[in-house]
Structure formats: C-alpha cells, structure tokens
N, C-alpha and C positions, 0 to 999 in steps of 0.2 A: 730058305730059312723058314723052315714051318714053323720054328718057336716064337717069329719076331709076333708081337702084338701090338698093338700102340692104341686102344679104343679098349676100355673098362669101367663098368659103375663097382661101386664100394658105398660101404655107409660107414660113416665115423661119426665117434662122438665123445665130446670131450666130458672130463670128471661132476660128478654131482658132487658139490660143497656138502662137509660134514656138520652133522646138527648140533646146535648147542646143547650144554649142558646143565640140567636144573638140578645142583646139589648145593648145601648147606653143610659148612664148617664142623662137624664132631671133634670133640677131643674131651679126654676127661678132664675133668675140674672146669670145663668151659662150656657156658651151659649159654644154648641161643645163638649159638655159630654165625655168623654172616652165610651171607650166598658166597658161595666160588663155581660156580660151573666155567668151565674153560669152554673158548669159542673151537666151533668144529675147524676142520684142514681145511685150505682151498684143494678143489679140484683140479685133476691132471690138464694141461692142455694137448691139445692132437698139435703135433710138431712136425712138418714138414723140410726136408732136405733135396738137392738137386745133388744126385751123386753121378760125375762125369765116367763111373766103371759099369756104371747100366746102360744100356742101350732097349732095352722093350720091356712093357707092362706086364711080360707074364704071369710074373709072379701073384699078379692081384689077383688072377683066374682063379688061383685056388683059395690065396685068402680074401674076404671079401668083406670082412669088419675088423673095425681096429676103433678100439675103445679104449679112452686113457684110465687109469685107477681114480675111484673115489676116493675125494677125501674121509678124515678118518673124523669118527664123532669127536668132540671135546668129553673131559671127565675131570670128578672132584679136582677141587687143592689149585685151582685155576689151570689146572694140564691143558694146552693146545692141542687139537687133532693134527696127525701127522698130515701132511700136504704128501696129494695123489700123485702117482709119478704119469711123466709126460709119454705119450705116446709118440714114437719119431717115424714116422715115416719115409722113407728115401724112394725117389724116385727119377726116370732119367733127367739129365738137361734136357729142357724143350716141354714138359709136360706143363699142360694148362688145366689148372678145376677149374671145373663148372657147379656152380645151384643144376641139377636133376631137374626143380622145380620150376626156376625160370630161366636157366642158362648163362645166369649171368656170372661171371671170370671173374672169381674171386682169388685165382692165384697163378702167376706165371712164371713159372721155375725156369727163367732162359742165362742164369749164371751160372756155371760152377760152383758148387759148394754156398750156391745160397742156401738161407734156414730162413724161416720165418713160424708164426706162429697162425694154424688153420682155424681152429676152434679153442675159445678159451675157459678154462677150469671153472666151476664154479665158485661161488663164494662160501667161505664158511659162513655158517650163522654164528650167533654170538651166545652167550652163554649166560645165565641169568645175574653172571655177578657184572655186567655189565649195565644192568639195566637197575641197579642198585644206588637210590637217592636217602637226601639228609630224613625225608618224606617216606617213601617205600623203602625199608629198610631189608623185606623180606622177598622179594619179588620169586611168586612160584612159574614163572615161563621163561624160556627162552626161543631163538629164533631158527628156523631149520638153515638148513646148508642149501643153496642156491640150487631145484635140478637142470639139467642140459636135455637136450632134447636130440637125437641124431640124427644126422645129418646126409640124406642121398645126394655122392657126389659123383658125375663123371669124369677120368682119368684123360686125355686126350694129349697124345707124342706128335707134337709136329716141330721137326729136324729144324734144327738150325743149321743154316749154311749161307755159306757166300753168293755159289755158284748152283743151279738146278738144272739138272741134264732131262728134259723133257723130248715127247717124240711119242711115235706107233712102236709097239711093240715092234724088235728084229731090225731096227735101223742102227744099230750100234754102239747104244749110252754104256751099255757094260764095257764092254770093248773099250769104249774111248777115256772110261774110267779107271783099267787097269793100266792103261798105255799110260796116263802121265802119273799118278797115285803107285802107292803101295798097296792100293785095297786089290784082293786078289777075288772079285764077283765070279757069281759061276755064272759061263758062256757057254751059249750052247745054237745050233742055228734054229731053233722054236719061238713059238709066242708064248711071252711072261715066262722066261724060264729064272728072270730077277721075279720074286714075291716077297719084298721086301728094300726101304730105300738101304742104298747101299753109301756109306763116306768115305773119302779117301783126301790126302792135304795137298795140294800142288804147289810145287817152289818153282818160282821162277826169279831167278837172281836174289833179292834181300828179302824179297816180297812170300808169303804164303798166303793160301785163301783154301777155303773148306769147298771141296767139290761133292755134290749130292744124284746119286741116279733113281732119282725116282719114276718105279717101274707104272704099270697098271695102264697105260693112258692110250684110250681109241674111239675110237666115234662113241656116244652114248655114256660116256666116261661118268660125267653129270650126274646122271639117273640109275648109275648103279651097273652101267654092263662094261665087263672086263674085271679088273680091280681098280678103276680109276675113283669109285667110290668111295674105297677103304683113304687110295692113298695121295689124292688131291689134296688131301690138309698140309701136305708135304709141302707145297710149293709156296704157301703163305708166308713164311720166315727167310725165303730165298730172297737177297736181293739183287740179285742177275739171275736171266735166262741164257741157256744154248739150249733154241730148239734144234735138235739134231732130225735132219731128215735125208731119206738113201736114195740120193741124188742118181745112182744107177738106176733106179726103177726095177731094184734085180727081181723084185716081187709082182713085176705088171704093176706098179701104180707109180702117182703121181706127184710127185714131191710138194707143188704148189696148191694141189688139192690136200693133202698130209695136212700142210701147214696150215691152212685154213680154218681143217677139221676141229684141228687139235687147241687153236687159240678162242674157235668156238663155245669148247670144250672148258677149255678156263674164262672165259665170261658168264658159261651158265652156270658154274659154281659159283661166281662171284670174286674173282681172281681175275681184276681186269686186266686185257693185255698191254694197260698202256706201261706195264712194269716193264722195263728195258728187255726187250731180248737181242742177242747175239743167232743170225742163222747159220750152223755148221752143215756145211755141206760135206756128207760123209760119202764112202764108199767111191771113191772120186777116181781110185786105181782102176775103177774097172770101166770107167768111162774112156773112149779110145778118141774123141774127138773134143778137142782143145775148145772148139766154138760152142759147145753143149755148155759146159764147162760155166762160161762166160755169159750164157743164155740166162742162165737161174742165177746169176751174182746183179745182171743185170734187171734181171725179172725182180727179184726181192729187192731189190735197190730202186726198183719204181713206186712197191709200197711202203716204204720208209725205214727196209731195215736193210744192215749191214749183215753180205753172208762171208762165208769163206769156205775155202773149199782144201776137205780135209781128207787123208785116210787112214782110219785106229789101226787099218792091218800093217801097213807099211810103218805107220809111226812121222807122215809126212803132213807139213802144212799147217802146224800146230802155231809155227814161231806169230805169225802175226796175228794167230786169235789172242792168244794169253799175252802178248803187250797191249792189246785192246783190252783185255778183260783186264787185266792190273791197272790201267791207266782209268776205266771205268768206276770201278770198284771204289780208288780213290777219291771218285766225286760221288758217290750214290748214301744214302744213309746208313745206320746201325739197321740189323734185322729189326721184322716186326715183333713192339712189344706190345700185349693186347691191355685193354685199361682192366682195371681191375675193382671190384665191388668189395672196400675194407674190411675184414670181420674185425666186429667191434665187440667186447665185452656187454652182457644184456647191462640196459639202465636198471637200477631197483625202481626207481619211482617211474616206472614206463604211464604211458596213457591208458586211462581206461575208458569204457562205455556203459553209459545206461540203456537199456530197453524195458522193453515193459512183455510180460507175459501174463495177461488179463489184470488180474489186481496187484501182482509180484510186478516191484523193481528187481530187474538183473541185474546186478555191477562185473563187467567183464573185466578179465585184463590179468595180463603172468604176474603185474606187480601184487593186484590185488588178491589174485589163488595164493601169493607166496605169507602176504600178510596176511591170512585166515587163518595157515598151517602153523605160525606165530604165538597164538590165542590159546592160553587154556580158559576155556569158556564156564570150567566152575571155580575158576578167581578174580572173584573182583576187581582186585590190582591189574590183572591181568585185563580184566574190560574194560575196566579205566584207562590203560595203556590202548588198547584196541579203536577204542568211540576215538579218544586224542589224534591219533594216529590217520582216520579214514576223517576228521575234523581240518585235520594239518595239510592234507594231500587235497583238500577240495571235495572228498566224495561226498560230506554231509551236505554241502551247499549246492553242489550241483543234479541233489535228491533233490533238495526244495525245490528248484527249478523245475526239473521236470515232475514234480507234483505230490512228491512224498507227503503224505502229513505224518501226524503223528498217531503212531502204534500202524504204520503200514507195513507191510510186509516186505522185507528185504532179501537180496538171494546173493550170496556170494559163494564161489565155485558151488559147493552141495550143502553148505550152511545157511540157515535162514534165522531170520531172526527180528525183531519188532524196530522199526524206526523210531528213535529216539532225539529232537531237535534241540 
C-alpha cells in the first residue's frame, strides 16, 4: 500500500473576527443621528472529525492549509457581520495533533464520529453604537474583530486495536492475519512485502476484538532502520501483543534471539514490554520433532511468557490462543488515550509586560496590540475611552511602578505616546 501515510504537518488557522463599525444615523428630517455601527461576525473555527471510512493521511500531502472564513465587518443601521464559516476537517480514527511547537496533544480522534472543535474563531469587535453613553453621545471608534494567528500542526495515525501482531519481517503476521480475519494482506515469501499496518476483526464465539499487523519491525527498528521507524507508533494503542516468531528457524535464526531483539526494540522507542504479550509460535508444520516444540514453550515459559504453538499455513493451533486472548482482553483496559492540551478561546484581558528600552516603556501583550487598533487617536472620546481602559486593566499603575513619570515616553505595539498619570 504505497498510498497508506499516517505522519503529516498542516497549518490551520481559525477566522479573524470582523471589525466594528463607526457609522451614525442619516435619515432626512433627522438631523444628528445616533451612532449605529453594528458589531463585526465572529470568526470561523477549524473543526475537527474522526471519520471511521478513512484509513491514511494522504490526503493532507497535497493539501496542507485549511483556514476557516473571516468574519464579516459590521455596517450602518446596527447590521451584524455575518459569522465566518467553520472549517471541518475529517480525519482517520486514531489520528492524534500535535503543537509542531512543543508537541504537546492537543487532540485525540480515537472515537468514531467524534467532532470537536481545534482552533476557535475570532471575536467580533463591536461597533461604536455600542460604546454609546447618557455622557458620549457620539462615539467616533469602534473595536476591531479579534485576529488568529496559525497554527503548525502535526497529523500522527496510530491504529487502534485490541490485538498487535508484532515480529521480524517473513515470520508470518500477514499470514496469520488472513487465516482468522477477512483482511486479505498481500503475502509474499520477502522482507516488508506488508508497508502498511494492516486490520482485520476476529470472532470467536459472542466475542470480536480488532487484530493489527503491524509491519516494519527488526533489529535497529528504534533508530530508523527497516520501517520500524515509521510504524512503531502502531503499537502504542494496542492493548495485547502476539509476538509472533518462526519457530522453524526456516531462515537460519533464532527465535529466542528474534524475541529478545524485537522487545529490545520496543523499550528503546519507549513501548515498555511489560504490555502483556502472547508468544505465537508460528511455522510449527514444519517442525518434525515434537520435543523442539516443547523446547521453546518451555523456554518462554521460564521468562515469564505464555507461548503456543501455531501454523497460519495449515490453519492449526489457533483454538487455545484466541480463548487466552478473549479471556485476557476481558481483564486489560480501553486503548491508550493520550492527555490532551485544551484549546481555549484567547482571554481579551490577557497579561502583559513592561520593559524598558533606554528611556521608552514597552507595554507588550495580544490584549494590549488589540486595544491600540481600538483607538482613533484624533478623538478625544476616543482617548478618554483609551487612558480609562489601559487605567481599568492596571497598565497606568504598573508604569508607575516601574518608573513611568510624567510626559514619559510610552510604546504600545508601534504607537507611542506621552505618559499621562
């Protein structure tokens, strides 16, 4: 399957809120209108779906931004801006975002037809008949629409399933996943002729559980050689293992060396092996001696796991893995679900900071950029509203503190302007 993909960045970003509107009342015979500017649209949000008829991230190779609609501005007569439409995204079950920035799992699509919401829309601004008192009758400003900022995310598929058919390439997981499944894997007698995990559902009496063949996995798996690189994320939401290993030695090696390798191999990803595993002992047909057999049940049975001994080509020796695995399954928890980092709508009154740049106070901070773009700086009303505003929020008082006097010089985003106490 050269189209499966399951590893892709994207950048999205949700709607910038529409700006208010500064317009006053016309009509004939009506002389001195009030304000009515209507407040702008909120912003689209980026909308997120887990859609169970996908199976890989292809699709995002090509496209690679997804940006919801801005809100629409406000205008006279008090009209509201139309609200921006949502951007939805759909993607498999199992896919986890990530912050690009700091990695941290801000969403885990492991349900069916879950929706949730990724980035959300901006805020309208308001419009100056809002800001309309018994006092300021004429207010000439209003407030812009909140902008969004986007957002580098990475895409990451890792399968959900019950059961994880792990192993050395050529010991048999396709194979033994066609045998009891309707998944028809392509088999072939090569290494990684699977490039891609493969699911299929096993019934056994009332019971079903999700079987996974995930391919890629051999010595150096960890660090990138093979595919066990790509597709090691595979095995995180598994919660049983069948290490399957070819207990014939049809290849000159070693099955309890195999085994070793490969659990090596998931400790140094981080995939500790004390997750339950089951060892299948495959390829058992071609074994002629009954006490070999019983060698490696015995052998794995001293290091603490239960094997059995099986063969995908005959279809034999199946029955008492799958009433262990049913009967396991039973006692073991829900797959893993990773924690997640809430996205929260921006505060308006976020924090800001002073610094000092020689004689210039800087006032930093998104709340404080958005209340500048606020400000028509040749209306008085307007500055009165402005000085109240950076008065109400703490910024005048925590200039004094750090040393403001008066007629110092101020800097907010690329405005400056005289300290006034």
């Amino acid at each position: 399957m050269a189209s499966f993909v399951d590893r892709v960045q994207i950048t999205a970003k949700a709607g910038n809120g529409g700006n208010g509107c500064v317009s006053f009342h016309r009509e004939k015979f009506v002389q001195n209108g009030g304000p009515d500017g209507g407040d702008g649209g909120k912003g689209g949000d980026v909308v997120i779906v887990a859609d169970p008829n996908m199976h890989t991230l292809l699709d995002f190779r090509f496209i690679s931004k997804y940006f919801a609609e801005n809100g629409v501005d406000g205008s006279a007569a008090r009209c509201h801006g139309k609200n921006g439409e949502d951007m939805v995204i759909r993607v498999p079950v199992g896919t986890v975002f990530l912050r690009d920035a700091d990695d941290s799992v801000i969403a885990d699509m492991h349900e069916p037809g879950q929706r949730r919401v990724l980035l959300y829309g901006g805020r309208g601004g308001h419009g100056n008949a809002r800001f309309a008192t018994p006092t300021r009758q004429a207010p000439n400003f209003a407030k812009p629409g909140f902008k969004e900022e986007p957002e580098v995310l990475r895409l990451e598929l890792k399968t959900i399933a019950d059961v994880g058919l792990v192993g050395f390439p050529n010991v048999g997981k396709s194979t033994i996943l066609a045998a009891l499944t309707a998944a028809r894997p392509k088999i072939a007698n090569y290494h990684f002729t699977t490039l891609a995990p493969n699911l299929g559902i096993v019934k056994r009496y009332d019971t079903d559980f999700v079987l996974a063949d995930i391919p890629g996995l051999m010595e150096g798996a960890s660090e990138g050689v093979g595919l066990g690189h790509d597709f090691l994320r595979h095995v995180e939401r598994t919660r049983l293992l069948w290490h399957v290993v070819d207990a014939s030695g049809s290849e000159d090696r070693d099955p309890l060396e195999d085994f070793a390798i490969i659990n090596r191999e998931l400790d140094a990803y981080g995939e500790s092996t004390s997750k339950l595993q089951l060892v299948v002992l495959n390829k058992c047909d071609l074994i002629a001696e009954e006490s070999e057999k019983q060698r490696l049940i015995e052998a794995f049975s001293a290091m603490g796991y239960e094997a059995f001994a099986v063969s995908a080509a005959t279809l034999t020796g199946f029955e008492e893995l799958l009433s262990e695995t049913v009967k396991r399954l039973a006692e073991l928890p829900p797959p893993t679900i990773f924690a997640e980092t809430a996205a929260e709508p921006v505060i308006p009154n976020a924090p800001f900071i002073i610094r000092r740049e020689g004689e210039i106070f800087v006032v930093e901070g998104v709340a404080m950029e958005r209340l500048i773009d606020s400000v028509n700086f040749g209306d008085d009303e307007s500055l009165n509203w402005f000085h109240r505003m950076l008065r109400d929020r703490g910024v005048i008082e925590a200039l004094r503190e750090a040393g403001a006097q008066e007629g110092s010089t101020v800097r907010i985003d690329d405005m400056e302007f005289d300290f006034i106490d």
